[in-house]
N, C-alpha and C positions, 0 to 999 in steps of 0.2 A: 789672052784678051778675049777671045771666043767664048771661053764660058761667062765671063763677066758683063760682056753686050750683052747676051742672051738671059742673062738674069737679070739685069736693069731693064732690059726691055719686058720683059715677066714682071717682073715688079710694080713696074711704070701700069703696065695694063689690066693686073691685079686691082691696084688701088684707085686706079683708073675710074674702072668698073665698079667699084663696090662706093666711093663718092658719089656717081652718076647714080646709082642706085637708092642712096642715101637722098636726096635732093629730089626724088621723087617723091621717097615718103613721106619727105616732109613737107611737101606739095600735098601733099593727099591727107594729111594732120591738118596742114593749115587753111583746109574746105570750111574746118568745123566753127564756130561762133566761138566768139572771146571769153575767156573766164579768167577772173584774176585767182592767179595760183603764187603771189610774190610775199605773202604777209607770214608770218611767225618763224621768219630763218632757221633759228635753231632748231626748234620743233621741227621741222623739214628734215637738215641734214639729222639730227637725230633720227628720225622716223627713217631714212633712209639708210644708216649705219644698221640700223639693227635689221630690219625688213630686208632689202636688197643684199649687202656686205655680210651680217652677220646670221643670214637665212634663220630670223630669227621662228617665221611662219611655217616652216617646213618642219619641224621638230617636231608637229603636233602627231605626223605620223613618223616613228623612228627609223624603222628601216627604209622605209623611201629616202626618208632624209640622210642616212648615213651614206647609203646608196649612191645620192645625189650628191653629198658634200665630197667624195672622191675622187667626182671629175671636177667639180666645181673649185676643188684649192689645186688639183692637177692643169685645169686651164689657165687660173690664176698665173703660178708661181712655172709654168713652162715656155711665158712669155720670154722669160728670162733668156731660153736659153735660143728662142725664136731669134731674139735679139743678135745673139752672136751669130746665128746664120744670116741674119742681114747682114752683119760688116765684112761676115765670111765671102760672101756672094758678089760685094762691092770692089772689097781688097781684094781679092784673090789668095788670098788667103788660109788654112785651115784653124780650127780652134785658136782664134787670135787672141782669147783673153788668158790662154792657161799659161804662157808663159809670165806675165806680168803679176797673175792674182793666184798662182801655187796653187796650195794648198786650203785655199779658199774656194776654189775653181773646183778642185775635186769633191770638196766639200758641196756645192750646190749641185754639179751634176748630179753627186751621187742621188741628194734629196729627191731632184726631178727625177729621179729613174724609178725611186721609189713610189711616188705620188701618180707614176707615168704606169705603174702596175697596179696601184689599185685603181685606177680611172680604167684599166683593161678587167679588173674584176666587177666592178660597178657601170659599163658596158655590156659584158655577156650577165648580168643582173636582170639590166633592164629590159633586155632582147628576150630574156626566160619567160620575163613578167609580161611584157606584151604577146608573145608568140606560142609559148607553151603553156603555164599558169593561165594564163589570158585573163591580168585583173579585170573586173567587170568595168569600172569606169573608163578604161583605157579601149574596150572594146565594143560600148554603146554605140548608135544609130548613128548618129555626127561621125562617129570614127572609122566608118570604112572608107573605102577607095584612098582617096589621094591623102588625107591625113594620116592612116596605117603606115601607107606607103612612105612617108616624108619622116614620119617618126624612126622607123626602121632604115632607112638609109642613110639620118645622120649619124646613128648609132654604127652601121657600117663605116660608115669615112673612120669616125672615130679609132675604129679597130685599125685599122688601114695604116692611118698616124701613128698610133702607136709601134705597131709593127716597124715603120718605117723608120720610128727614132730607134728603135732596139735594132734594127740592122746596122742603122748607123754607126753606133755606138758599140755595138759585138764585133764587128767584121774592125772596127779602128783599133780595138782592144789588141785583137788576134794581131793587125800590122804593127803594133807599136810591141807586142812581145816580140817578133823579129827584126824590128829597126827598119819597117817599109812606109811607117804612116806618110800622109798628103804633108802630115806638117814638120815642118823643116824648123832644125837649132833648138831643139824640144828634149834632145836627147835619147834615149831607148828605156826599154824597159815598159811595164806598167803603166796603165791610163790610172787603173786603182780604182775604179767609180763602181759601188756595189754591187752592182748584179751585173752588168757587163763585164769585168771584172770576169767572172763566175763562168758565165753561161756564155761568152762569147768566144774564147778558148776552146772551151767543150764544142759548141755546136760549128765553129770556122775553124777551128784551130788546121783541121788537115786540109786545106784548100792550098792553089798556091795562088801567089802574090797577085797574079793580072786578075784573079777572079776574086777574089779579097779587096781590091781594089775594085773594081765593077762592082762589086755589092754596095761599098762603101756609098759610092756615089748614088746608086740606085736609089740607098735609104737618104741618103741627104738630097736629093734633089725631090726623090719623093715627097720627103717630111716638109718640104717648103710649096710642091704645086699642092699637096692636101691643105693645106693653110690657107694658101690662095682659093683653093675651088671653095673651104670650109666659109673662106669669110665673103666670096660673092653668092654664095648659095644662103647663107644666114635671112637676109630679105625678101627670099619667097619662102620661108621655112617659118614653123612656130619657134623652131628656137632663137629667135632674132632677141628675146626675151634677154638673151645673156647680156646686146649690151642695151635697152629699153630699161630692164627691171631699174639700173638707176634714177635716168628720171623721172620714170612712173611713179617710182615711192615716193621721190620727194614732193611731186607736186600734187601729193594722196589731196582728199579732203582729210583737213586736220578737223569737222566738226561732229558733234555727237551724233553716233549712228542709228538711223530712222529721223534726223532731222532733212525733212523736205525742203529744197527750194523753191521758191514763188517768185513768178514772173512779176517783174520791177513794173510795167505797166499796169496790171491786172491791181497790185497791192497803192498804184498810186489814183489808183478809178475810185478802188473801194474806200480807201482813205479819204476822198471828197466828198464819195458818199454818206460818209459815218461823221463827218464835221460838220454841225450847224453853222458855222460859220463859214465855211470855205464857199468863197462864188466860181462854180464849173462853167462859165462863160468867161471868165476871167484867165483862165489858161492860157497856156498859147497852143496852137494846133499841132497834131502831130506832123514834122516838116520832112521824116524820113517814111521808108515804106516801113509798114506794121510788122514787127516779129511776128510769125508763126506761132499759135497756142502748139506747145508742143513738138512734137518730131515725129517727120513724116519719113525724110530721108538721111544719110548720114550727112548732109551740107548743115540741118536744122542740129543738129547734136555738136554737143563742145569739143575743143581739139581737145580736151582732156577724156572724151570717149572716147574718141578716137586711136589717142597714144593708148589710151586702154588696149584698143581692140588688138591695136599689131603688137602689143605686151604680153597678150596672152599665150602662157601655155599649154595651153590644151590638156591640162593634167588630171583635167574632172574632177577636183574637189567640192568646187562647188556645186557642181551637177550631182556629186553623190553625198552633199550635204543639205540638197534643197528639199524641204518635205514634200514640195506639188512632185519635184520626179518620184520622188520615195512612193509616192503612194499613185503613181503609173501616169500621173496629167504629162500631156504634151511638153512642157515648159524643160527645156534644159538649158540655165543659164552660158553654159560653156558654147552651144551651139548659137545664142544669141550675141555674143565675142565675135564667133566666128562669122556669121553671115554677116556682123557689121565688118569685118574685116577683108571680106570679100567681095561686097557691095560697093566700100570705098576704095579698091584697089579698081574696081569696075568703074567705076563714076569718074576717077581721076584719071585712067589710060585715055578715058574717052575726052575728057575734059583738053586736055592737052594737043591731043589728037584736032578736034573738031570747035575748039573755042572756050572759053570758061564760061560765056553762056547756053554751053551745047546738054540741051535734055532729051534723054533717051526716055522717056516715057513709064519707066520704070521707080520703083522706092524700094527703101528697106521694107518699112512696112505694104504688107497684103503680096510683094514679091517675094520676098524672104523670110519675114516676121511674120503669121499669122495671128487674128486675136485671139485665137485661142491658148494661144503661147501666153500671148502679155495677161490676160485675165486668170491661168493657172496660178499665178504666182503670188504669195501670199504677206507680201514684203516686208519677209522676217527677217531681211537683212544674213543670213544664213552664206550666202553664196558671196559675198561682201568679208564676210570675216573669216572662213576659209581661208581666200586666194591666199599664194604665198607670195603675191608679187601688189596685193593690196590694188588690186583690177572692181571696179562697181558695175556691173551689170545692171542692177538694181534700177541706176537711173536711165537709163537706156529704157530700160522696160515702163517707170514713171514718165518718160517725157514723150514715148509714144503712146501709153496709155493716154496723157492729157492731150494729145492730139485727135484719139477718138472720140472723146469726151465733150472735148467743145469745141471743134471743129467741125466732126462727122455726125455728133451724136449719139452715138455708136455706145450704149450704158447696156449689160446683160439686166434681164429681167429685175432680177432679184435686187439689182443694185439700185436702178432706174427707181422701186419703190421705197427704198432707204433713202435714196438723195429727196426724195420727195417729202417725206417725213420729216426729214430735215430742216427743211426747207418750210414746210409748214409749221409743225410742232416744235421743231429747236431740238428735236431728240431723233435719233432709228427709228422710234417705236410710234404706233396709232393712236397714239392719245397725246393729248398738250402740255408743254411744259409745265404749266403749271400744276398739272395732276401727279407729276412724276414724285414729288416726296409724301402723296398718300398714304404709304404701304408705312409708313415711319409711327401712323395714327391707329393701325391697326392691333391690338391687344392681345 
C-alpha cells in the first residue's frame, strides 16, 4: 500500500500543480479585450484538423517536419501507454491491461516502442540542429540565454523519458524470460514487444533478479515523475504550444489576409460624418470610458493575442520569412510573441499579487517594443502565413503602431508627408486628385 499512497499523493500534486498553473494563464489571457472568435464552426474545427492535428503548416519545410512529426505521433499515441501506468500506480498492479487485451496489448506496445525510438532519433536531430549545425533562425538575438536554455532542456527530459520507458520495458522483458516479472497470473515466457524483446535480453539479460527488478522500478517510476515534471514544466516553457496549438488554430482569424480591422467607434464617428442626414447631437453620449486608439500595453490587445503569445513556438519561421529581418531592420516578429509573452506573464504575477488595478509604470510598448521594431515591418503578412501554429504578430505590431499614431503622434518623417497628401490631394503624391489621370492625355 506504500507505493500506491505515494503515487496518489504524486499524482494528486502533479496535477495539482499543473491546474493551478493553468488558471493563471488563463488569468493572464483574460487581461486582454473581447473578440468574438464563435462564428463559422466548421470552418474552425476544419481549420484546426488540418493546422494543429494534421501539421498541415509544417510540411512546408520537410525535414523539420519529419523531424517534428516523430515526437509529435510518439506523444500522441504513448498517452496510451501513460494510461496503464496510471491504473498501475492506482491498483497496484503491474501491466494490468495485458492479461485481458493479448495480443492486442503486445500489439500496441510494440507500436509505442517503435514511435518511442524515432521520437529518440528526432530528439538527438533536434539537439544537432540547435547545438552543433546551429540553424540560423534557432540561434538569433531573441534566442540566447533562457530561451537556448529552455529549448535544450526539454529536449533532455525528452531523452530522459525515453530511456526510462526502454528500461522499463527491457529489464521486464529479461524478468518475464525467467518467470520473475512484478506481474502475477501472466504466465512466463516472452513480453514479445519489438525491440525490447530484442535489446532487453541482450543488454539485462546477465543481471540477477533484485537488480532486474530495481531497474525495472527505476524506469517506471522514472517514466511517470518525467511526465509529471514534463507537464508542470510545459507552462514556463515555449513548448506549452503542444496543448495551445489546439485552440489557437481554431479560433485563427478565418478573414482575408491583409484585411485590417477598425475601431467600431472611430468607423461609427466617420460614418456621421459622411451622412447628410445623420444629426451628431442626436447620439447619446459615450456612458463607458473610451477604448484606447490602439495598444499601448498587453491589457489593450485581445485575448486572442495574447493566446497567440503563449502559443508561440519560437521556431523562427516567421523571423526568417520576414523581409525587414532578411534585409538586417531591427523587427523580429518571433521576438515580438515573445516580449508580449513576457510582459503579460509580468503584468499578471503582479496584478494578482497587488490588486487588478495595480500599475507598474511600465508597457509593452517603448519597454519591450521599440518603434523602430513596429515601423521596420512592412505588413506583408509573411510572418502570419509561415507560423505553423497560425500565431499573427502582424496585429500586435498594427494596433501598437495605431497607438503611436493617434494617440502619441508619433508618424516617421516620410510617412507623416504621405498621410498629409492624403489628406489634402486624396492620393500619396504632391498634386491633386483631380490631376492624377493627366498622364492618360499624354501622346
Amino acid at each position: 500500500m506504500v507505493p500506491q499512497f505515494i503515487f496518489a499523493l504524486i499524482s494528486i500534486l502533479g496535477f495539482g500543480f499543473f491546474i493551478w498553473n493553468i488558471r493563471e494563464i488563463r488569468s493572464n489571457i483574460l487581461l486582454g479585450r473581447e473578440i468574438n472568435r464563435t462564428d463559422r464552426l466548421l470552418d474552425r474545427v476544419k481549420t484546426m484538423s488540418l493546422v494543429a492535428l494534421g501539421q498541415k503548416k509544417m510540411f512546408k519545410k520537410p525535414i523539420p517536419a519529419i523531424l517534428h512529426l516523430m515526437l509529435y505521433a510518439a506523444f500522441v499515441i504513448t498517452q496510451i501507454e501513460l494510461l496503464e501506468i496510471l491504473v498501475d500506480g492506482i491498483s497496484g498492479k503491474h501491466r494490468f491491461f495485458r492479461e485481458s487485451l493479448g495480443g492486442f496489448y503486445t500489439f500496441t506496445i510494440s507500436f509505442i516502442e517503435i514511435l518511442t525510438f524515432l521520437a529518440l532519433i528526432g530528439t538527438a536531430a533536434f539537439l544537432w540542429r540547435r547545438n552543433v549545425s546551429k540553424v540560423k533562425r534557432l540561434n538569433m538575438a531573441e534566442m540566447k540565454g533562457w530561451p537556448k536554455y529552455d529549448g535544450n532542456l526539454i529536449l533532455v527530459m525528452e531523452i530522459i523519458l525515453v530511456l526510462c520507458i526502454f528500461t522499463m520495458n527491457g529489464t521486464d522483458e529479461a524478468l518475464y524470460n525467467i518467470g520473475a516479472s512484478h506481474a502475477t497470473n501472466l504466465g512466463d515466457g516472452s513480453l514479445s514487444f519489438t525491440l525490447s524483446s530484442t535489446f532487453g535480453p541482450a543488454i539485462f539479460g546477465g543481471m540477477d533478479v533484485s537488480t532486474l527488478h530495481t531497474l525495472e522500478r527505476v524506469g517506471w517510476w522514472g517514466h511517470i515523475l518525467m511526465v509529471f515534471a514534463f507537464l508542470n514544466y510545459l507552462p514556463y516553457s515555449k513548448h506549452f504550444h503542444i496543448l495551445l496549438a489546439f485552440p489557437n488554430t481554431y479560433y485563427s482569424n478565418l478573414e482575408a489576409k491583409g484585411r485590417f480591422t477598425n475601431m467600431e467607434s472611430v468607423t461609427k464617428e466617420v460614418k456621421l460624418m459622411m451622412d447628410p442626414d445623420a444629426d451628431p447631437y442626436a447620439s447619446s453620449p459615450e456612458t463607458n470610458e473610451p477604448q484606447r486608439f490602439g495598444a499601448k500595453d498587453v491589457t489593450d490587445l485581445t485575448w486572442k493575442n495574447l493566446l497567440d503569445a503563449y502559443t508561440c513556438t519560437e521556431c523562427g519561421r516567421c523571423t526568417s520569412a520576414c523581409p525587414a529581418s532578411q534585409t538586417g531592420k531591427l523587427l523580429s516578429p518571433r521576438k515580438i510573441m515573445m516580449d508580449t509573452r513576457d510582459r503579460l506573464t509580468e503584468i499578471g504575477n503582479a496584478k494578482r499579487k497587488n490588486g487588478k488595478d495595480f500599475a507598474d509604470g511600465k508597457s509593452l510598448l517603448f519597454d519591450y517594443i521599440t518603434e523602430e521594431e513596429l515601423w521596420a515591418c512592412t505588413s506583408c503578412n509573411a510572418c502570419v502565413e509561415e507560423c505553423p501554429v497560425n500565431i499573427d504578430p502582424l496585429s500586435i505590431i498594427i494596433d501598437l503602431r495605431r497607438f503611436l499614431v493617434m494617440e502619441e503622434a508619433k508618424v516617421p518623417s516620410e510617412l507623416a508627408g504621405m498621410l498629409t497628401n492624403i489628406e489634402n490631394n486624396g492620393a500619396p503624391w504632391q498634386f491633386a486628385q483631380a490631376n492624377r489621370l493627366n498622364w492618360k492625355d499624354e501622346a
